[in-house]
C-alpha positions as a printed Julia matrix, in Angstrom:
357×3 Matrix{Float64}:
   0.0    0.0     0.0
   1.27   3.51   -0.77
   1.13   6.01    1.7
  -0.23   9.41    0.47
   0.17  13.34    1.91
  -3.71  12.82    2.83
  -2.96  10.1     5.03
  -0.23  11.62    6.89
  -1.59  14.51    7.55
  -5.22  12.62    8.69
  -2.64  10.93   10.81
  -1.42  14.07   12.42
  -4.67  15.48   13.04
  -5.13  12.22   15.22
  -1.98  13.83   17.6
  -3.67  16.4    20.01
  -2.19  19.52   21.62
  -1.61  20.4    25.55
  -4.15  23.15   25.14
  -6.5   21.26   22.8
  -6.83  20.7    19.32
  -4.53  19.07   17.01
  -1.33  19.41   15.23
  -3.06  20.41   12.14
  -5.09  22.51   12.86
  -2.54  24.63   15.2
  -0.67  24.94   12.03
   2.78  23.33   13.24
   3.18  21.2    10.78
   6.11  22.17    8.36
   7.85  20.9     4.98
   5.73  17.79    5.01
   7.42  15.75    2.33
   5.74  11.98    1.0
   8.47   9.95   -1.22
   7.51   6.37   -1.41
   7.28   4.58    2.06
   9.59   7.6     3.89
   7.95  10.75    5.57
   9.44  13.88    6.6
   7.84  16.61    8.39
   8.71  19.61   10.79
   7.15  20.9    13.42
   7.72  24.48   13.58
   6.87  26.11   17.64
   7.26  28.88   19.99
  10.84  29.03   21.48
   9.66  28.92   24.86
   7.61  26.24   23.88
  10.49  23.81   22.21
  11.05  21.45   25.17
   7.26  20.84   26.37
   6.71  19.72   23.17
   8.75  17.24   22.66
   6.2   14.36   23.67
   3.91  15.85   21.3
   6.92  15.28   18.33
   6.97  11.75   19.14
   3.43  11.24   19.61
   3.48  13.02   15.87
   6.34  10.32   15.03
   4.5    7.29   16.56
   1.47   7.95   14.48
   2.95   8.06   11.35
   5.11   5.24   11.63
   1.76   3.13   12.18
  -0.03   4.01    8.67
   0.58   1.04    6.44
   3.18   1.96    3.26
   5.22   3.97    5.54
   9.13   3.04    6.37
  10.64   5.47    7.65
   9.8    9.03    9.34
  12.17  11.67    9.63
  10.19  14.23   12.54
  12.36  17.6    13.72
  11.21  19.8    16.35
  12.25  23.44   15.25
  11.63  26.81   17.6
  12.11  30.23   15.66
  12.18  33.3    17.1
  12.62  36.55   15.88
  15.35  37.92   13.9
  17.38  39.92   16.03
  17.79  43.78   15.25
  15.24  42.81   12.13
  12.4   45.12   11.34
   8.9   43.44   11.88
   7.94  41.1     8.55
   5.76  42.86    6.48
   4.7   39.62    4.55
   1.16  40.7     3.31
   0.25  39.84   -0.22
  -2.62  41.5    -1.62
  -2.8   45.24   -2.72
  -3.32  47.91   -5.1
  -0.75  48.26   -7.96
   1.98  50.53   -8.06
   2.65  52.38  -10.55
   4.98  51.17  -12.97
   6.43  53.14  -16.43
   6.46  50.5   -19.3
   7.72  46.96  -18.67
  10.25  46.03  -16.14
  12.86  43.05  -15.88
  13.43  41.28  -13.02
  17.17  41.03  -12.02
  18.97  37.96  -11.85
  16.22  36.34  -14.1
  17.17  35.69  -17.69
  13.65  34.29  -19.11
  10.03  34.03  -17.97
   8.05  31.67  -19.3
   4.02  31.94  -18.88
   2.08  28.26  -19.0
  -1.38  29.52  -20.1
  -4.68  27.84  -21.04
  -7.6   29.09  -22.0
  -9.87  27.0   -20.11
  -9.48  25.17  -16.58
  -9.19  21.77  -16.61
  -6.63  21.02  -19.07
  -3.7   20.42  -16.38
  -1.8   23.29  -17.03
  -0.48  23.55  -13.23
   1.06  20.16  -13.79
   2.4   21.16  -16.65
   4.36  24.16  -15.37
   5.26  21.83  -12.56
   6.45  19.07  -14.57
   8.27  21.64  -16.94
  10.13  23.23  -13.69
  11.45  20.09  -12.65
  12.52  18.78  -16.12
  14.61  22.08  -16.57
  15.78  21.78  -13.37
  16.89  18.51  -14.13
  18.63  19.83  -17.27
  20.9   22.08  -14.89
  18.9   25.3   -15.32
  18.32  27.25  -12.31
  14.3   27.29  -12.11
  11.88  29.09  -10.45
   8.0   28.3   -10.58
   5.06  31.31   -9.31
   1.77  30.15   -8.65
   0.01  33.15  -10.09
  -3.23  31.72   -9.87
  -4.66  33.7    -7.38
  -8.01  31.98   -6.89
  -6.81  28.42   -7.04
  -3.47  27.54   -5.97
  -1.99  24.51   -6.64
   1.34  24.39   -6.99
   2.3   23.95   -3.1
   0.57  20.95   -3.41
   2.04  19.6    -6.41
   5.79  20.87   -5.26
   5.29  19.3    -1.93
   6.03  22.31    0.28
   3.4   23.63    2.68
   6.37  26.35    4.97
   5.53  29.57    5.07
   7.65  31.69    3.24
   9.95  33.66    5.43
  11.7   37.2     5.05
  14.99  38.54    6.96
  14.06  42.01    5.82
  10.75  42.04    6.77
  10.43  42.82    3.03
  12.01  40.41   -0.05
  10.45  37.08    0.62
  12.49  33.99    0.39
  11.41  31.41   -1.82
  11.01  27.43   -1.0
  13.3   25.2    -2.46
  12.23  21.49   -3.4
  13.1   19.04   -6.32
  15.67  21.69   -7.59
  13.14  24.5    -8.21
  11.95  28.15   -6.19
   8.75  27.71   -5.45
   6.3   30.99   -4.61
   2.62  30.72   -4.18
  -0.25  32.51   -2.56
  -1.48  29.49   -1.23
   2.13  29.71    0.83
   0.76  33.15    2.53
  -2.91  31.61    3.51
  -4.46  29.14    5.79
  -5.57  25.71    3.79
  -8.75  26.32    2.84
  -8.9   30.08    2.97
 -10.6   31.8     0.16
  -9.11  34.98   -1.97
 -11.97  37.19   -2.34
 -10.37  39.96   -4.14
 -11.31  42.57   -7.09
  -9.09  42.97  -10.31
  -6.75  45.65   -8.78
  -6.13  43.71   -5.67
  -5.26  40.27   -8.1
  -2.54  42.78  -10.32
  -0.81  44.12   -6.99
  -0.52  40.82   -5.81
   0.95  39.18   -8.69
   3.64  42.86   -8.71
   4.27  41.57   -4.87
   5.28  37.89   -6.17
   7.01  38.84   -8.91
   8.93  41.37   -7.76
   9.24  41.21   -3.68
  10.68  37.73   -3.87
  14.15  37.09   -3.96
  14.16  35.1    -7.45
  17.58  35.72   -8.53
  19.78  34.11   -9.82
  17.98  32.04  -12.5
  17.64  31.0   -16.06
  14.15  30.36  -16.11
  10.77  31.69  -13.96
   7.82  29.39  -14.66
   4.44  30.86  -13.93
   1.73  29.01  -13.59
  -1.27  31.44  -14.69
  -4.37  30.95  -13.82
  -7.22  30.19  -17.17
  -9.11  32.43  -18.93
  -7.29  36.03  -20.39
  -7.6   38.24  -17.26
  -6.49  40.93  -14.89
  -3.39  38.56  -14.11
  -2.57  37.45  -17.56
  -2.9   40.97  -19.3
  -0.78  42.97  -15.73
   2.11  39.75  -16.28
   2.18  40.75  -20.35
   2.25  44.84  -19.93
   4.82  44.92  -16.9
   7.13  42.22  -17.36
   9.17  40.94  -20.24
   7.7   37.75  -20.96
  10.09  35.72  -23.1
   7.11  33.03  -24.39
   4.05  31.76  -23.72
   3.18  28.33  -23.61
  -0.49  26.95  -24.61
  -1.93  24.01  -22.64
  -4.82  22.42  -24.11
  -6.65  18.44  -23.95
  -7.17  17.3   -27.81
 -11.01  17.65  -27.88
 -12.61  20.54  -29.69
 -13.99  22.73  -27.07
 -10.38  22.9   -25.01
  -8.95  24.2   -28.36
 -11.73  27.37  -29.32
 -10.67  28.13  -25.54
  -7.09  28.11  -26.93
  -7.47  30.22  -29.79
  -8.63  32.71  -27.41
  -5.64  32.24  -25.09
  -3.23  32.83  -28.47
  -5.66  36.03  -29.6
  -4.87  37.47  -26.41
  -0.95  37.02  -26.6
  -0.99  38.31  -30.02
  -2.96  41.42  -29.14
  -0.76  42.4   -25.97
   2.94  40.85  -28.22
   4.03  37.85  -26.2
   5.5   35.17  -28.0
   3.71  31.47  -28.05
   6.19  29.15  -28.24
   4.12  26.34  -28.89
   1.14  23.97  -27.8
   1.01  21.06  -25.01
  -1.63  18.62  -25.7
  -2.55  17.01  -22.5
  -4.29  13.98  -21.7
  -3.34  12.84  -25.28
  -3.4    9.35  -25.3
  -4.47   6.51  -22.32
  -2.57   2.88  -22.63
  -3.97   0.12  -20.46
  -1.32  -1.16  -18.14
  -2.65  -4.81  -18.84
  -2.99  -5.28  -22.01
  -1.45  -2.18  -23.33
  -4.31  -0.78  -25.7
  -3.86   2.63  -26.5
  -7.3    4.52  -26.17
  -7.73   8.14  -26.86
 -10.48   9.5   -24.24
 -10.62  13.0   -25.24
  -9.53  12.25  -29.06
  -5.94  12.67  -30.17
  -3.93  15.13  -32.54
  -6.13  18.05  -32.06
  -3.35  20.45  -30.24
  -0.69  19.5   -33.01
  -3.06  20.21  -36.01
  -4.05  23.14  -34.14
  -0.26  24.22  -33.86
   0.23  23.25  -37.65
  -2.69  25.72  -38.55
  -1.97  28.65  -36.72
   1.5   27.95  -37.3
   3.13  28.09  -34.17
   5.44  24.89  -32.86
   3.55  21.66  -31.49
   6.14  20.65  -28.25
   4.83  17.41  -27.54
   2.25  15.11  -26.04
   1.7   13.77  -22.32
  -0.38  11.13  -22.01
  -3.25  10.76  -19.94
  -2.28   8.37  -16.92
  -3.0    8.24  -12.87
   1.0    8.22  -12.52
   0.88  11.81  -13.2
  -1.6   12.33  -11.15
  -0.51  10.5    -7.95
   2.77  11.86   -8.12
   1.29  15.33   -8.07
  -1.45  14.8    -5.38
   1.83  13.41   -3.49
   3.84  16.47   -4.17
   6.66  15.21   -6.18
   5.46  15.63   -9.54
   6.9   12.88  -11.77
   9.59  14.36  -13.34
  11.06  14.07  -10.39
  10.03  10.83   -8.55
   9.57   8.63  -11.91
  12.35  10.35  -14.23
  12.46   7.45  -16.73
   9.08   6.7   -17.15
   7.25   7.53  -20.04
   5.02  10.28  -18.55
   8.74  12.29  -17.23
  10.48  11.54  -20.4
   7.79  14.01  -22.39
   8.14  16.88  -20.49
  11.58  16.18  -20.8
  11.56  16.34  -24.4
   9.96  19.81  -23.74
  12.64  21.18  -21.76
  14.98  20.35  -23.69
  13.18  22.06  -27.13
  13.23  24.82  -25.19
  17.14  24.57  -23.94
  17.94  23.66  -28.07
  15.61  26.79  -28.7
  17.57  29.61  -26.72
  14.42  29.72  -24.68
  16.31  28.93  -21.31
């Protein structure tokens, strides 16, 4: 049986606190990591709470070690106070714009790369996620920005759950895991909690994660966008330099109008498509190795061939890809030689052979 992020964490939220409650929900639980049958976690607590909790840590240790699937469980206790002589963090993330003359490049970073679709639904956050780790793995120095406001995913997928810290009290730090910077709003919020924000609030937000996180050095910042052709999509083409966009899209008709849409709206504000992903392209039977094609098949590449921009390849449609990202270690990264990595390998590496990165 494999043990899955779910089932630790229902685990931990079996592992009450002295003053009632649970682990979970007192939001102690740090850079909770799933990789096969070993768990890590942290739990992150008050200095002058470090030694009273150490029952509590191996309470947290015991029940893990129980689930079926799991091997071996790596559990730190960690106290952090504040920074001394440090101003106070000033961490928010959600405001107006400010203004901004024309559009502005972010230092250290030598290409951004926007994963776009014009519809939800097509897995365009695993894409970005896959297509992080696969550069990553070709020796670029990645980032990846969640800039879907309303529906973050990328924590998830990446594995990291830490908040975000800042020595400052202004440039956030990014989270580092399978070789990439990782920067989400779902890093700054509460699980669950809802962004109920206006269009101006959505554009100062993405100018805080853009350009109040401490990016630098790197060769390539993957942003995950959220669908549709928005506030966030249009502030990310008019401010920064965007050095491509790439289009996301299942085979079946009704994904592709919603792509046209998506390439209309680069055209009109001048980013670059570098080419079309088709998703979910094919499904083969483990058993008997039939290859079925659920949502049809070819429809992004004649698309591409039509329209005339570059077709960069086909991942297939199969629950490895999606296990590996409910688990946070997207398969790139935990199944690098299976056929699901090796495709958004091939992508990184068009875009390496391209200049892009």
């Amino acid at each position: 049986m494999t043990v899955t992020r779910s089932d630790v964490l229902e685990a931990l939220r079996g592992v009450p606190m002295p003053e009632g409650g649970n682990i979970v929900d007192a939001d102690i639980v740090r850079a909770l990591m799933v990789e096969g049958g070993t768990v890590r976690f942290v739990l992150e607590v008050d200095p002058a709470r470090g030694r009273s909790l150490e029952p509590v840590l191996a309470a947290a240790q015991r029940a893990v070690e129980a689930l079926p699937g799991v091997g071996t469980v790596s559990a730190l206790l960690t106290a952090h106070g504040p920074t001394p002589k440090s101003p106070p963090p000033d961490l928010k993330i959600g405001r107006h714009p400010t203004p901004q003359a024309g559009a502005e490049a972010l230092a250290g970073v030598r290409s951004i790369i926007a994963v776009a679709s014009g519809k939800g639904g097509v897995g365009k956050s695993t894409v970005a996620a896959n297509l992080a780790v696969a550069l990553a793995r070709e020796g670029k120095r990645v980032g990846l920005l969640d800039a879907d406001i309303y529906g973050p995913s990328i924590p998830r997928m990446m594995g990291v759950s830490q908040r975000p810290r800042s020595i400052d009290g202004k440039v956030i730090e990014p989270l580092v895991n399978h070789g990439v910077k990782i920067m989400s709003i779902g890093l700054m919020l509460a699980e669950g909690q809802a962004v109920v924000w206006r269009g101006p609030m959505l554009m100062g937000a993405l100018q805080q994660l853009m350009g109040q996180v401490e990016w630098a050095p790197l060769d390539a910042l993957v942003i995950d966008l959220p669908p549709g052709t928005g506030d966030v999509q249009l502030t990310l083409a008019q401010r920064y330099p965007v050095k491509g966009a790439i289009l996301v899209s299942t085979p079946q008709d009704i994904a592709l109008l919603d792509v046209r849409k998506a390439l209309d709206m680069f055209e009109k504000t001048k980013v670059p498509v570098l080419g079309i992903v088709e998703n979910m392209s094919a499904y083969v039977c483990p058993n008997c190795g039939h290859e079925a094609h659920v949502f049809g098949h070819g429809g992004a590449r004649a698309e591409a061939e039509r329209i005339g921009v570059p077709f960069l390849g086909e991942i297939p449609l199969d629950i490895a890809i999606r296990l590996a990202g409910d688990e946070g270690t997207p398969v790139a990264a935990a199944r690098p030689d299976s056929r699901e990595a090796i495709a958004f390998r091939e992508i990184a590496r068009r875009l390496v052979a391209g200049g892009i990165v």
